[in-house]
Each structure stands twice: as structure tokens, then as C-alpha cells.
N, C-alpha and C positions, 0 to 999 in steps of 0.2 A: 504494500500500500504506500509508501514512505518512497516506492520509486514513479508512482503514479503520481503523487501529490506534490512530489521534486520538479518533475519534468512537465508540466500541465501546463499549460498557454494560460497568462493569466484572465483573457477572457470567460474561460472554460470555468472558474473556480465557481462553484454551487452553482453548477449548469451541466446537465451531459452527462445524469449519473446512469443511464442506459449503457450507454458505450464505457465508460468506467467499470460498467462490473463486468461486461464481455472481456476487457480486457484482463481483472482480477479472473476471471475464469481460465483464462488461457494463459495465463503464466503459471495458473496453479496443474492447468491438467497439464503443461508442459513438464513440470518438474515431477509429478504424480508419474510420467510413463518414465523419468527418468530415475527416480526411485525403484521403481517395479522391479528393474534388473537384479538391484541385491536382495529383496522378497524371495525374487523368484529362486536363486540361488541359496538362499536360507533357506526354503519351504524345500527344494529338493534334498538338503540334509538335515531334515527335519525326523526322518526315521532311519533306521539301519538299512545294509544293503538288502538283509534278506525279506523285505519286507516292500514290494511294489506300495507307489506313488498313488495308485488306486486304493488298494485296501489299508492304507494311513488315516488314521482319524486325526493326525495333528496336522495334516497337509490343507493350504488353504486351495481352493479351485483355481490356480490361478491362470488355465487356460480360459475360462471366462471371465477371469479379469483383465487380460490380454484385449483379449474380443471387446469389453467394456470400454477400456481404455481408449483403442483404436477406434471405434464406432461413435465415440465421444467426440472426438480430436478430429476427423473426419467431419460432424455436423457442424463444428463447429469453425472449419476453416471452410469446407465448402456452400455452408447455408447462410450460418449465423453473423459469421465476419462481414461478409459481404451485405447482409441488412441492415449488419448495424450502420457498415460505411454511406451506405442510400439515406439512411434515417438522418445519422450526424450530419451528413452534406447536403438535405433537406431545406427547403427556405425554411427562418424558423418565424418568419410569420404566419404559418397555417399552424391549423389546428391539427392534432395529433394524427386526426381521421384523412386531414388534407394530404399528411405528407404519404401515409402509406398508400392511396387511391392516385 
């Protein structure tokens, strides 16, 4: 938050908190897929060899947290960024309904 609130146009300030949290979202799920890796690597030596990845109960799913991750990261670089940039670059003399129509 502390690098959003550094780097913000001083027009921006108590304005634009739509694209503000897109942007806290995406720096969080950036660092979320880049943590994953030592998860993932802790959860595989989470049980002994003799004991498959499947039948572990201390093992988290983390092939659907992969999938989550990705599927995530994905909406949000190809849906969400992109609306928020239409919305932000929007006249902001209409009304909310003006700019999405």
C-alpha cells in the first residue's frame, strides 16, 4: 500500500479507489504465485517417501491451487486490467452508468 500511496499523481489522492484496489490485487496475486513455489516444495516433503502425495493427509491440494492461482492472474490481466484502464481513462464527468455504456 505504502508503494501505491508513494507513487500516486497527486491529483489521484481520495479519487480512483476502483483502480487502487485492482492494482493492491495484483501485486498481491503476483507475489501469492511467487510464494506458491516454496509451498509447493514444503507440501511435497510434507510426508515420507513411502507414502504417495495422494494418500497424505498433511498434503495441501496444491495442484488446485496452481489452477486457482493461474485462472486468477489470467482474469485479471486479460478482463479486469483492461476495464479498469477504460473506466480510469473514462470522462469523469459522467455518471458511473455513463462511462460503462
Amino acid at each position: 500500500i505504502y508503494i501505491l500511496v508513494n507513487f500516486q499523481h497527486p491529483e489521484d489522492r481520495n479519487q480512483a479507489w476502483f483502480p487502487k484496489v485492482i492494482v493492491i490485487l495484483g501485486l498481491t496475486l503476483s507475489e501469492l504465485s511467487i510464494l506458491m513455489l516454496p509451498l509447493d516444495v514444503g507440501n511435497r516433503a510434507a510426508c515420507s517417501q513411502e507414502v504417495s502425495l495422494s494418500n497424505c493427509n498433511l498434503a495441501l491440494p496444491m495442484r488446485e491451487l496452481w489452477y486457482t492461482v493461474y485462472l486468477l492472474l489470467s482474469l485479471l490481466v486479460f478482463i479486469v486490467i483492461p476495464l479498469t484502464i477504460f473506466y480510469y481513462e473514462a470522462d469523469s464527468d459522467k455518471s458511473l452508468l455513463g462511462r460503462w455504456c
